[in-house]
C-alpha positions in Angstrom: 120.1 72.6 54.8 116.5 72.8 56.0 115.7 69.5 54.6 118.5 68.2 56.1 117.6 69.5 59.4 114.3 68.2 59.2 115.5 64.5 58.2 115.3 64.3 54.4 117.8 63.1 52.0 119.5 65.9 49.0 119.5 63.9 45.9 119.5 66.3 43.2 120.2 70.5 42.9 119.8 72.5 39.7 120.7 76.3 39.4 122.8 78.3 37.0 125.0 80.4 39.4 128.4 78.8 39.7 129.1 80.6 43.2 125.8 79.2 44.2 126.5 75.6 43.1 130.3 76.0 44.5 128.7 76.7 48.1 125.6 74.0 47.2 128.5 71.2 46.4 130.6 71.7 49.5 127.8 72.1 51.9 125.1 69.8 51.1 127.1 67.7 48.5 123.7 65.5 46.4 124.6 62.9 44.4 123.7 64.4 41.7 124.0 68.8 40.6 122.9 70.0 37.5 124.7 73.5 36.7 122.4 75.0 33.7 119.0 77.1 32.9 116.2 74.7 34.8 114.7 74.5 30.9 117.5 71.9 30.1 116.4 69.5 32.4 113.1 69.3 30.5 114.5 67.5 27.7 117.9 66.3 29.3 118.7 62.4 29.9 117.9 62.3 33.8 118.9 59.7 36.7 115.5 57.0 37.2 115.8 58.6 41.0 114.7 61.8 39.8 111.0 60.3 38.5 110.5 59.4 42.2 110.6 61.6 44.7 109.4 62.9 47.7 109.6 66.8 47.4 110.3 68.4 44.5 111.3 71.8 45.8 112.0 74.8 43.6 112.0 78.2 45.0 112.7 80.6 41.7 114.7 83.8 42.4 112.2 86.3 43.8 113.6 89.9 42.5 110.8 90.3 40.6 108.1 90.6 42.9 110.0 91.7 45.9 108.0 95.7 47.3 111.9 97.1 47.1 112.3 95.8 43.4 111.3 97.4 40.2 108.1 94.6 40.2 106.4 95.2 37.0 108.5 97.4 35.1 111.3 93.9 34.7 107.7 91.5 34.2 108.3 89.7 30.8 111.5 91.4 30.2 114.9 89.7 29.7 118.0 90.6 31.2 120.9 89.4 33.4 120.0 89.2 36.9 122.6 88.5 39.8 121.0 85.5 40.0 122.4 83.9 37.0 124.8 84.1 33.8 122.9 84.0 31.8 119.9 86.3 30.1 116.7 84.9 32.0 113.1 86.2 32.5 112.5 85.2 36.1 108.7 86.0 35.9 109.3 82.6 33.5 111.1 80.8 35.6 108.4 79.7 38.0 106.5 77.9 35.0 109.5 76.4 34.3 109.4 74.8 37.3 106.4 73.8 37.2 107.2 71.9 33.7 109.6 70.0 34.8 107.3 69.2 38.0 104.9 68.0 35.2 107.8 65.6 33.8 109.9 63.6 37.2 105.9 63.8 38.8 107.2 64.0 42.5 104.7 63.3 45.4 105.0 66.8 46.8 105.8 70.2 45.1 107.5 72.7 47.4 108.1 76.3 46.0 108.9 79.4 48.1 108.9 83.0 47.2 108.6 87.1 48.8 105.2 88.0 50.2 105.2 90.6 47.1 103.3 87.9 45.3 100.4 88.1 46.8 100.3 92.3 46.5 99.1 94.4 43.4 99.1 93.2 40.1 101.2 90.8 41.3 98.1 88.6 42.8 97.0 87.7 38.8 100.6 86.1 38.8 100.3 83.9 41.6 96.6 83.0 40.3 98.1 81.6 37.2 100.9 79.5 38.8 98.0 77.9 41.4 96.0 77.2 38.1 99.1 76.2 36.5 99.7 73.5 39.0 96.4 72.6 39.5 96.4 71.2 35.7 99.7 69.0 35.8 97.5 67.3 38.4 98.5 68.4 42.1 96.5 70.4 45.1 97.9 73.5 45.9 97.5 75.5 48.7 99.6 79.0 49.9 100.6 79.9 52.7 101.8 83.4 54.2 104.4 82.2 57.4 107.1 84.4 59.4 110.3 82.6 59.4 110.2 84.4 63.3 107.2 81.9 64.0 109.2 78.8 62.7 112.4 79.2 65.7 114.1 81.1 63.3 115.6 84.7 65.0 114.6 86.7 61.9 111.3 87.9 60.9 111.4 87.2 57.6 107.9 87.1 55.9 107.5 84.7 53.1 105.0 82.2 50.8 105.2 78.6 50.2 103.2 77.1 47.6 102.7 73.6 49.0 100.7 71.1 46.4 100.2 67.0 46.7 99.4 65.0 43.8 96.1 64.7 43.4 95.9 61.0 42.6 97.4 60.1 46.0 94.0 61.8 47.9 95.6 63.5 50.6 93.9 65.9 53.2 94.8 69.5 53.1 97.8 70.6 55.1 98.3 72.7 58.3 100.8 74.5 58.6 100.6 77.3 61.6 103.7 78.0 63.3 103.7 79.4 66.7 107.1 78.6 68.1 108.4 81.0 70.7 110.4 83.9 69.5 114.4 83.4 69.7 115.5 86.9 70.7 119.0 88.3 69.0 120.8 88.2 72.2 119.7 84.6 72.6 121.0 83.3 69.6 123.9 84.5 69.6 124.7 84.6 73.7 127.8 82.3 73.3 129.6 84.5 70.6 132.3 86.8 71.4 133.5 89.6 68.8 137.2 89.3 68.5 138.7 92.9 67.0 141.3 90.6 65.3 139.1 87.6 64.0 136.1 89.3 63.0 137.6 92.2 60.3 135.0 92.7 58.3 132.4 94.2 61.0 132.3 97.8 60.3 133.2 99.9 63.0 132.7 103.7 62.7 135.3 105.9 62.6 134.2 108.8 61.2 131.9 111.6 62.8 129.7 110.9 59.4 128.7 107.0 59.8 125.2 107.0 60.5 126.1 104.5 63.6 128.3 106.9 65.3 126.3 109.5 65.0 122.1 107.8 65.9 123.2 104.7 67.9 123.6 106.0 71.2 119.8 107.9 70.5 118.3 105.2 69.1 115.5 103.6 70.7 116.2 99.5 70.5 114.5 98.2 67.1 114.4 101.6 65.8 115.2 103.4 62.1 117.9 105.8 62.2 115.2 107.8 59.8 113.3 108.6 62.9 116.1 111.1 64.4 117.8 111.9 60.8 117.0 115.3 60.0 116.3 114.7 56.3 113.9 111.3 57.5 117.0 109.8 55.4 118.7 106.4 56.5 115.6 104.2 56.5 117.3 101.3 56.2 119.3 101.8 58.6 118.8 99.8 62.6 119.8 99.6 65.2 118.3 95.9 66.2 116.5 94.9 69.2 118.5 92.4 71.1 115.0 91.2 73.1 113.7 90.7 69.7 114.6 88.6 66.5 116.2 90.7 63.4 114.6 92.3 60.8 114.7 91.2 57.9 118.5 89.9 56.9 119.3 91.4 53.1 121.6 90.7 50.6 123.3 93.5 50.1 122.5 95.6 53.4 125.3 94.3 55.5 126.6 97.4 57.7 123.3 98.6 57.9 121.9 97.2 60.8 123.7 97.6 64.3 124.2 95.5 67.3 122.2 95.8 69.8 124.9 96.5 72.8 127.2 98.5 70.6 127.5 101.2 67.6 129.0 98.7 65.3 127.3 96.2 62.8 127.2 92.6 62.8 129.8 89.9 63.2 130.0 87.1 60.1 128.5 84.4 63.2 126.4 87.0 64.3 124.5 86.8 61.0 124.8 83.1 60.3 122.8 82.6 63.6 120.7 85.2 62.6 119.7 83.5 59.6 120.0 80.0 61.1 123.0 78.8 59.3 125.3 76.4 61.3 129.0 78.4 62.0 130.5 76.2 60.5 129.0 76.3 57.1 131.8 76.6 54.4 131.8 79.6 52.5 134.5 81.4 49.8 134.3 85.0 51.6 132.6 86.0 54.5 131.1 88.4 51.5 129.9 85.5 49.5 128.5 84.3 53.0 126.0 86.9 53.9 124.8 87.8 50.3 123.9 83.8 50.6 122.3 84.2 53.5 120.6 87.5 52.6 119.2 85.5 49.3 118.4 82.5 51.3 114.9 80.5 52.9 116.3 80.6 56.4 117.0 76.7 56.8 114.9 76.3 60.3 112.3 77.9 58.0 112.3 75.0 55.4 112.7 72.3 58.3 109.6 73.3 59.8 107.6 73.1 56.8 109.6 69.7 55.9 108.6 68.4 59.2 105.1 69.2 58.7 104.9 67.6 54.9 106.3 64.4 56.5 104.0 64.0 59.0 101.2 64.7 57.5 101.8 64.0 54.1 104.2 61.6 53.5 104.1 59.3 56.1 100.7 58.3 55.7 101.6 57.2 52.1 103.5 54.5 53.5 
């Protein structure tokens, strides 16, 4: 979608989640989608349009290396993630992008993953995927950028790995973001919660839901661990509407709270959040915010699309 934003043209998806691919299809519909492991398309019969492209962007799932995952303990180790179907190990998978970089040769390589990467032992993974690319032939350089700084009303820390091929003699890029911050209340000023509509927002009913019973003391932007007698609930937040979100999860949907009311947030509420258009098409409202809990927030990508065009790509013209 961020590609799209930013003026680009989907040709070609890979990934091994049918759910994924379902919502890929009917949203950014490429010519061409490849449901299988990424390793098949190193030997698979591909389409000539593939062996010249612009961006080759492959962002592998980042469980991993996320702080709030098990990290090294699942390093090496094959099992079924939710990622995929299929038994995978995703501390592989980044190599296996890069080998099929090595193959279709694009202009640019674009790969995006959790700032974990460049923590702990972690930082002797991300060494060998910069020397990795550096000897298929590209320049590489990481960044560290805050979705918040690229218009997006999340702060959403993450690294791209941005590389040009070194034959084509490019100057490094720049890529500092500094757009204004796009408060919670902002983006979503024009959205009314419907009682009727909207019935999956959580509202609490009980004296026991942690929103019933910290909202009201709740400073704006603030853990409910803070008042919780145990220091429990650290997940829990109420959000600042003056500010962008925290970090949007896949899995912590009731969590965080509105910022005018003890309730969580609308299905809109967290598309805007995470810079998805309304009217993206999605199975379940469910399906929709793991998606968008899992997802590079598009305004993100666009921004760093932009940038790649102009000062990449179009002086290769």
């Amino acid at each position: 979608m961020g590609y799209k934003r930013a003026g680009y043209t989907v040709v070609a998806a890979n990934d091994i989640d049918p759910e994924m691919a379902w919502h890929y299809k009917k949203n950014i519909n490429p010519k061409h989608y490849f449901l299988c492991p990424i390793r098949d398309l190193l030997t698979k019969d591909l389409p000539d349009k593939l062996f010249d492209l612009d961006i080759l962007d492959g962002s592998p799932p980042c469980s991993t290396f996320s702080m709030a995952g098990k990290r090294e303990k699942v390093w090496k180790k094959e099992k079924y993630f939710r990622e995929g179907q299929a038994k995978q190990v995703l501390s592989d998978l980044f190599f296996d992008y890069i080998d099929l970089a090595e193959r279709l040769k694009p202009k640019v390589l674009v790969a995006e993953n959790v700032k974990g990467m460049l923590m702990g032992n972690a930082r002797g993974y991300t060494k060998a995927v910069v020397k990795k690319i550096r000897e298929i032939g590209y320049d590489v350089q990481v960044f560290l950028l805050n979705a918040a700084a690229c218009g997006v009303p999340q702060k959403r820390n993450r690294i791209f790995f941005c590389a040009i091929r070194s034959d084509l003699k490019s100057k490094a890029l720049h890529l500092a973001p500094n757009i204004a911050p796009v408060s919670c209340i902002e983006a979503t000023k024009d959205l009314v919660w419907n009682k009727e509509h909207d019935n999956d927002v959580f509202w609490p009913k009980t004296e026991t839901n942690p929103h019933r019973r910290f909202w009201h003391k709740a400073k704006p932007g603030q853990s409910y661990s803070k008042l919780h007698p145990n220091g429990s609930l650290f997940n829990w937040v109420k959000l600042n509407g003056k500010k962008p979100s925290c970090t949007l999860t896949a899995t912590m949907f009731y969590n965080y709270a509105h910022w005018s009311e003890p309730r969580c947030l609308t299905y809109k509420e967290w598309c805007r959040l995470g810079s998805f258009p309304d009217d993206y098409l999605v199975k379940t409202k469910k399906l929709g915010r793991y998606l968008i809990g899992m997802s590079v927030p598009p305004k993100m990508i666009e921004f760093v699309a932009k940038q790649i065009h102009d000062q990449w790509l179009q002086k290769l013209k």
